[in-house]
N, C-alpha and C positions, 0 to 999 in steps of 0.2 A: 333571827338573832341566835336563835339556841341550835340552830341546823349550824352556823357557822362555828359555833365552840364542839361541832361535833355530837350534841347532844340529842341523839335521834328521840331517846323516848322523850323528851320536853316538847322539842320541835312537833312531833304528832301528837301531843296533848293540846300545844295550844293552836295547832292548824284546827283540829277537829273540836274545839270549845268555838273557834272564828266559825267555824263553820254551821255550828249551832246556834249560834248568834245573829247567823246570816244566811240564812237557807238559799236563797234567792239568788245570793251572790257566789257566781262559780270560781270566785278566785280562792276562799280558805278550804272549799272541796279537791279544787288541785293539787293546793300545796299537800295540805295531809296526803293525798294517795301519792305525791311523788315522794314523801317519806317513806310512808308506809311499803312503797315497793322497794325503798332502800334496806328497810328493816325487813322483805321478804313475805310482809304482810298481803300475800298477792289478794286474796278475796276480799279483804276488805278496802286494800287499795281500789279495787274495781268496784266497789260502793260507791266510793267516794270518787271516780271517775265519772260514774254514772250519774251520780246526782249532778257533777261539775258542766257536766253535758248538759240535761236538762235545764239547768240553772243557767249557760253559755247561749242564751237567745237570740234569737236573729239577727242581731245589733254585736252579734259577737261571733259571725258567722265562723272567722278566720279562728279564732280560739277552740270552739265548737269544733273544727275539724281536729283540730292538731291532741284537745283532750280524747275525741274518738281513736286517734290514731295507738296513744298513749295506752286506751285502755284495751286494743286489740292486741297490742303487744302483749300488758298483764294477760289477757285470755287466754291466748297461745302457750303462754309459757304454763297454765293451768290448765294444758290442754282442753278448754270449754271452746272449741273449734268452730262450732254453729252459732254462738255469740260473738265471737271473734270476725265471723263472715258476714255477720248480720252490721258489726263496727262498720267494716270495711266496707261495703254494701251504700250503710249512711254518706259514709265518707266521700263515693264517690258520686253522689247525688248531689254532695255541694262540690265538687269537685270535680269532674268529667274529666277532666284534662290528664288527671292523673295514672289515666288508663295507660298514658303513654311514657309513664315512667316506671324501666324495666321492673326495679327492685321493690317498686308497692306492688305492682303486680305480681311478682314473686311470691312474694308473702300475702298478698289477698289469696292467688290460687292456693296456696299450703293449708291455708288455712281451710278453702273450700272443700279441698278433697280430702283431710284431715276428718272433716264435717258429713264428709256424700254428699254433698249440695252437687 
């Protein structure tokens, strides 16, 4: 509601109170870190990735990738290269297929030799 009137710091106050209120659930750890990387908040957005990951279980395999993906990007752009390879890495354990799609692979290798991996 407050994302839509434009309201970034409301929008990441109340994503991250959901988010406290619901540890478990990876949907108010996403929302906040897709704010938060609006407002440039990139470290802490990728908190809140990370937890949205952990909290995206098995039962959520399809979300689980896509929050990994999200937060390899944040990485990158924080240049943290070796976390970023380590996202991507995950990502492609539930995903294998994606090896064959030029532009993640692109950007997994950037990231890897960005890293020395």
């Amino acid at each position: 509601l407050y994302m839509m009137d434009g309201d970034l710091n409301k929008s990441a106050e109340h994503y991250l109170l959901a988010a406290k209120a619901s540890p478990n659930d990876y949907r108010g750890h996403l929302r906040a870190a897709n704010v938060l990387v609006e407002q440039k908040k990139l470290d802490q957005a990728i908190t809140e990735y990370q937890a949205a990951a952990v909290a995206a279980a098995a039962e959520h395999a399809d979300m689980r990738v896509n929050i990994l993906y999200l937060m390899a990007e944040a990485l990158t752009k924080q240049k943290r290269f070796l976390e970023a390879s380590k996202a991507y890495d995950e990502i492609v354990q539930y995903r294998p297929e994606y090896l064959n799609d030029k532009e993640f692979v692109k950007l997994m290798n950037k990231a890897k030799k960005k890293a020395g991996v």
